[in-house]
N, C-alpha and C positions, 0 to 999 in steps of 0.2 A: 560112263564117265568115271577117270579114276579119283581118287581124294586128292592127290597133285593138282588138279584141273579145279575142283573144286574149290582148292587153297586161293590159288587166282583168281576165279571169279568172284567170291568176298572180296580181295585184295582190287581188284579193278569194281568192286559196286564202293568201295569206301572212298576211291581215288578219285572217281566221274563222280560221283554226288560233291567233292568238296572241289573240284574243278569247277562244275556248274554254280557253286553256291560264291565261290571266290570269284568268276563272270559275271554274273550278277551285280555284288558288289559293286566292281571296276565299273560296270556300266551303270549303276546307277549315282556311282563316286563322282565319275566324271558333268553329272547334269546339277552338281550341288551349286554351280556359280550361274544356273539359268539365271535369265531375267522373271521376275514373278509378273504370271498373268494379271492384269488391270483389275479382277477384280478380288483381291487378295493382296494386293501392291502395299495397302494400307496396315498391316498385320504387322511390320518392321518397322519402326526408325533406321536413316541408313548405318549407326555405329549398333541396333540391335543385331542387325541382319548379317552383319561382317563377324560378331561373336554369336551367331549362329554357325557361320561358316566354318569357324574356325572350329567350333564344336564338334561340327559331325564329320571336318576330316581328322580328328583327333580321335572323335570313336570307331571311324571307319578304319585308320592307321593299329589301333588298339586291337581291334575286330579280328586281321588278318593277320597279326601276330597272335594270338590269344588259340586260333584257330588253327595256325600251321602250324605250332607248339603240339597243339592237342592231337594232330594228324601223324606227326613223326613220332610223337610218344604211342598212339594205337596200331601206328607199323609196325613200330620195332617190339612190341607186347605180341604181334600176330607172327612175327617172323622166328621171334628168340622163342616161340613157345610155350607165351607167357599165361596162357590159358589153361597148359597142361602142369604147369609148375605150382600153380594155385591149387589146381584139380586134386595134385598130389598132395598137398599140403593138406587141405580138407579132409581125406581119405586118413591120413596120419592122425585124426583126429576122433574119428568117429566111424564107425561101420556103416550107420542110420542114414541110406538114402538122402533123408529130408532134412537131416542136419545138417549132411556134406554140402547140400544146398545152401541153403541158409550161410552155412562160413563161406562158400567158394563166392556166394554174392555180395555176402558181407566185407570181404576183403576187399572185392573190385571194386565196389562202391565206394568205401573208405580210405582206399586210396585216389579214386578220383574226386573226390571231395577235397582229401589235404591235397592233389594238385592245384588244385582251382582255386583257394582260395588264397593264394599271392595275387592271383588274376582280378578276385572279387573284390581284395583287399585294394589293388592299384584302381581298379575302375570307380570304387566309393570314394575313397578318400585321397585320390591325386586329381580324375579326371571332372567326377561329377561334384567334389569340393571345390575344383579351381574355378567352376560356373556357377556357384552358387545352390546347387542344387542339394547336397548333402545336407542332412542334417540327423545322423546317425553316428550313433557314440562308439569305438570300438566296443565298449561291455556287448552293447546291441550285436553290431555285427557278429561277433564271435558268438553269443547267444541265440540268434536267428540260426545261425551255422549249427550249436549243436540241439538246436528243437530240431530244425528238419529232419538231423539223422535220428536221433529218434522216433520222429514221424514216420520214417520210410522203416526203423527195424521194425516198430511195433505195427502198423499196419501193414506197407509192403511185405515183410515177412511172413506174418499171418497169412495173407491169399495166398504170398507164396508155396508156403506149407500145402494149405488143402489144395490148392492146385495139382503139388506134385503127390498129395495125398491120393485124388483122383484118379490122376494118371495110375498110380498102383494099385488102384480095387476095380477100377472099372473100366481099364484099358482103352481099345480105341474111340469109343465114349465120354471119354475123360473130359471132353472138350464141355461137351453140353453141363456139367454139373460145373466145371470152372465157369464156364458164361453165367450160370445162375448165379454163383456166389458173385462174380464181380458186375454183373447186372446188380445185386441187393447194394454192395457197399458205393458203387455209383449212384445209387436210390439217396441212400441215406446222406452221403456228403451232398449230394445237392439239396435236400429239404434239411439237414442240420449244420450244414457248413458253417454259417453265421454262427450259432450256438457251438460248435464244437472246438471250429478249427481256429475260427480269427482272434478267438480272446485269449491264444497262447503266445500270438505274437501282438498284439494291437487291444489297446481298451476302445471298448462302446459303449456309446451312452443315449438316450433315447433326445431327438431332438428337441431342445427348449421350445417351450411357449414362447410365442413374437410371432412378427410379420412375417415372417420365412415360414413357420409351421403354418399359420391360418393363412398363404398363400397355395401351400401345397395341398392342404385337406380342401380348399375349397375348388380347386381345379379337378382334384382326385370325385369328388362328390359331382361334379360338371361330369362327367364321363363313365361316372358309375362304377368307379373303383373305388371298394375300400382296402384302406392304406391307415391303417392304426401304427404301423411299425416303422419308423421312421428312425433311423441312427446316426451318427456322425462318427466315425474313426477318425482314431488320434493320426493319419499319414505323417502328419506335419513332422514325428517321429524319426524320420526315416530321411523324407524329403520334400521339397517345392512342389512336386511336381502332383496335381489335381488328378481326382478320377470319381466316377462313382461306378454302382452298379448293383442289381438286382438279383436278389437271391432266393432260393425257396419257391413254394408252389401249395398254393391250398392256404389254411392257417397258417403256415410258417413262412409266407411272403413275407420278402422287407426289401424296403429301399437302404441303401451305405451310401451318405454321404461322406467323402474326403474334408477333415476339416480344411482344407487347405483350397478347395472346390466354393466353399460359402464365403472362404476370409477374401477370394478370387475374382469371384462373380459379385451381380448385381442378384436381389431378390428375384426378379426376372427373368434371368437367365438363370438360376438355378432352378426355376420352376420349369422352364424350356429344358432345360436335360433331363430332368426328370420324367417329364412328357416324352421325352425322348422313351424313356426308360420302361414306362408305362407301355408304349407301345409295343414293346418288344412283348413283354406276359400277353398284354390285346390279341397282337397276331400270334400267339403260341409259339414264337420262336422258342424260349426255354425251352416246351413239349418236344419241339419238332431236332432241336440240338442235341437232347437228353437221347431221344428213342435214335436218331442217327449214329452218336456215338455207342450204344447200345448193339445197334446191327453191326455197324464196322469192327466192336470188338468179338462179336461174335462169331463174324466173315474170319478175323485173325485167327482164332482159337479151332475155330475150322481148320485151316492150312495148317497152323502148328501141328494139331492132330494129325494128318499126314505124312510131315514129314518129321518129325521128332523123334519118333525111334528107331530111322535113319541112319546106320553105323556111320553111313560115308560119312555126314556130318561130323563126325567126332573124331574120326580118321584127316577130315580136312585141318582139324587144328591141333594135329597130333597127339589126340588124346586115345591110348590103351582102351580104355575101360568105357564103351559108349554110358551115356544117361543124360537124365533129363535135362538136367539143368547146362550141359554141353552141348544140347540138339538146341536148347534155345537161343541159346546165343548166336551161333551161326546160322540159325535160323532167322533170329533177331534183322542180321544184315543183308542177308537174302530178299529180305521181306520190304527191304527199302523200298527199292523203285513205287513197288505199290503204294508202302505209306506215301511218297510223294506226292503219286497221282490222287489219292483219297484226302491229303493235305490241298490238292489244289482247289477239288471240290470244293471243301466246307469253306475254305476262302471264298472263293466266288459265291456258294449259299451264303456266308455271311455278311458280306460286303451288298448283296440284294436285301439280305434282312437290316443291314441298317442305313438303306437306303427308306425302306417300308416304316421304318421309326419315325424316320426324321419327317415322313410325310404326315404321319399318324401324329408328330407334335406341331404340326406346320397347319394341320388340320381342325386339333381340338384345342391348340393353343396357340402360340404365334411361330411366326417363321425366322422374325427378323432379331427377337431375342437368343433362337438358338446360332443364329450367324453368329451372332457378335459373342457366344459363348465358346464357340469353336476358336473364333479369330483368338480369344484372349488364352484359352489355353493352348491350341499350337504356340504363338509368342512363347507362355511364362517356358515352355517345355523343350523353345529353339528348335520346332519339329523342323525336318525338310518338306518344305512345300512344293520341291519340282523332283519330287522324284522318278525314275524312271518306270514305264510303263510295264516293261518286266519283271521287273523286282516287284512294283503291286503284284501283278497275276499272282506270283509264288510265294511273296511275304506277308501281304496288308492283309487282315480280316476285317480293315474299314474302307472305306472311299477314303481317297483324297481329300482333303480340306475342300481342292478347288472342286472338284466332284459334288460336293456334298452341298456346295454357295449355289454351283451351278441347277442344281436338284432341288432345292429348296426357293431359290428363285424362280423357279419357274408358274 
């Protein structure tokens, strides 16, 4: 195969992946005006249901423009040579391997970052303000914008480095001592996430005493969990829209309640999600998500190994001077198909794991509090309730609302 050949088949894996992902879509666009099954019928009023509708072809319309913007901007970066233009620029700058990395990603990133955020800027404050849903200050927005990138220089870049550190001391090896480093800081964000990362963007504060805390401790103590760490996050911040969820493992368990989830729910049904929640640590889904993403990045770093020092690669995007951080890239989108197929997995394993929750709070607490928790946050949130059966397989990491009635009822 020559690097011409090679040029194409990146250029037709970015085309078929955004073809498939824009079919989808359509097809599951077009099921937005179903009739809802009977037993979910009750989740709208008929003037909710119509500014549901109008919601999701507003973000669907949104979606495929936002999306074929992004697609002809990363043609025309792959075509004009946009990889090797950067490439040079970073070389211009530095001798040091690891440096040249660091700018040649730092550029890409920051500038797709200032693309995107007309994108981010129209989707908060025209689409999700016109429904109520916004409640984010510009200060915020632009603030969460520039915490991430510094999130991503000072951590991302760091792995980045000893990664490419790797690659130069210990050659085709490189891989296993990258998999240990990003196996430790996957360790650490999962048992310190709460503690590190969320109180850069969101305050926490430990659940008040009242019927809500002595509901939860005494269902938690029904089942033989202890549950001391109990929180509420400021969402309300940001937006309407509820969530919770469960973080840490060992001592550093905690439940995150959305204030917007307590202001939402009844006592009862917040105790139901939680059960919910519980379940998940019960059956070691955490364990079993944590050590899977663990092997699948270690299966990556595996192939990267093989093919990264790869001239053709670097020849495919017309760059002179092969190296590392050019084999990743084109290897990056090589690597697609896979990640799709490995993305379909964990869907499917996680749409079974919260199918196992819901039995697991259906079981050691009630059934019928977590329906009517579902029903009220699809509503507050205008989910789509008939969406297409496709778009699940490839998108949803949960069941279906009606899925989940139907499962719970049984």
């Amino acid at each position: 195969m020559d690097s011409g050949t090679l040029f194409y088949i990146i250029i037709g894996i970015i085309v078929i992946n955004f073809v498939i992902d824009k079919i989808l879509d359509a097809l599951n666009a077009k099921h937005f005006n179903d009739p809802l099954p009977p037993e979910i019928a009750d989740v709208y009023e008929e003037e909710e249901y119509q500014r549901s509708q109008r919601y999701k072809q507003e973000k669907y319309r949104f979606g495929v423009l936002t999306s074929s913007v992004t697609l002809i901007i990363t043609l025309l970066f792959f075509f004009f040579d946009g990889f090797a233009v950067v490439d040079e620029l970073a070389r211009s700058i530095s001798d040091n391997a690891i440096i040249i990395a660091l700018i040649f990603f730092g550029i890409i990133m920051l500038a797709s970052d200032l693309l995107s955020i007309p994108f981010g800027y129209y989707n908060t404050f025209v689409i999700e303000e016109k429904y109520g849903f916004n409640k984010s200050t510009r200060y915020t927005f632009f603030m969460d914008k520039l915490k991430g990138l510094l999130m991503l220089v000072v951590l991302g870049g760091s792995v980045l480095a000893l990664v490419i550190w790797f690659y130069q001391t210990t050659g085709e090896h490189f891989w296993l001592y990258a998999w240990g480093i990003v196996t430790l800081v996957t360790l650490i964000m999962n048992l310190f996430y709460s503690r590190l990362i969320v109180p850069l963007f969101n305050k926490q504060s430990p659940l008040e005493d009242g019927s809500l805390r002595t509901k939860i401790e005494s269902y938690a103590n029904s089942v033989g969990f202890t549950l001391d760490k109990i929180f509420v996050i400021d969402g309300s911040k940001r937006s309407t829209k509820a969530n919770a969820y469960f973080s840490g493992f060992g001592s550093e368990k905690r439940v995150t309640l959305y204030d917007t989830l307590i202001n939402d729910l009844e006592d009862e049904e917040v105790v139901a999600v939680l059960a919910h929640e519980v379940g998940h640590y019960k059956r070691n889904h955490i364990i079993i998500n944590l050590f899977a993403s663990i092997l699948t990045t270690g299966f990556t770093l595996w192939l990267l190994s093989l093919f990264v020092g790869n001239t053709l690669l670097s020849e495919a995007l017309n760059v002179s001077e092969p190296s590392f951080h050019i084999g990743l890239i084109a290897f990056g989108v090589l690597y697609t198909p896979i990640s799709e197929i490995t993305g379909l997995i964990m869907n499917y394993l996680s749409r079974k794991f919260e199918y196992q929750a819901d039995n697991y709070a259906k079981t050691t607490y009630k059934g019928q509090p977590l329906i009517a928790a579902l029903k009220k946050l699809s509503k507050n949130s205008l989910s789509n309730l008939t969406p297409h059966p496709a778009y699940v397989t490839v998108h949803y990491s949960h069941p279906t609302l009606l899925e989940r009635f139907r499962n719970l009822k049984k």
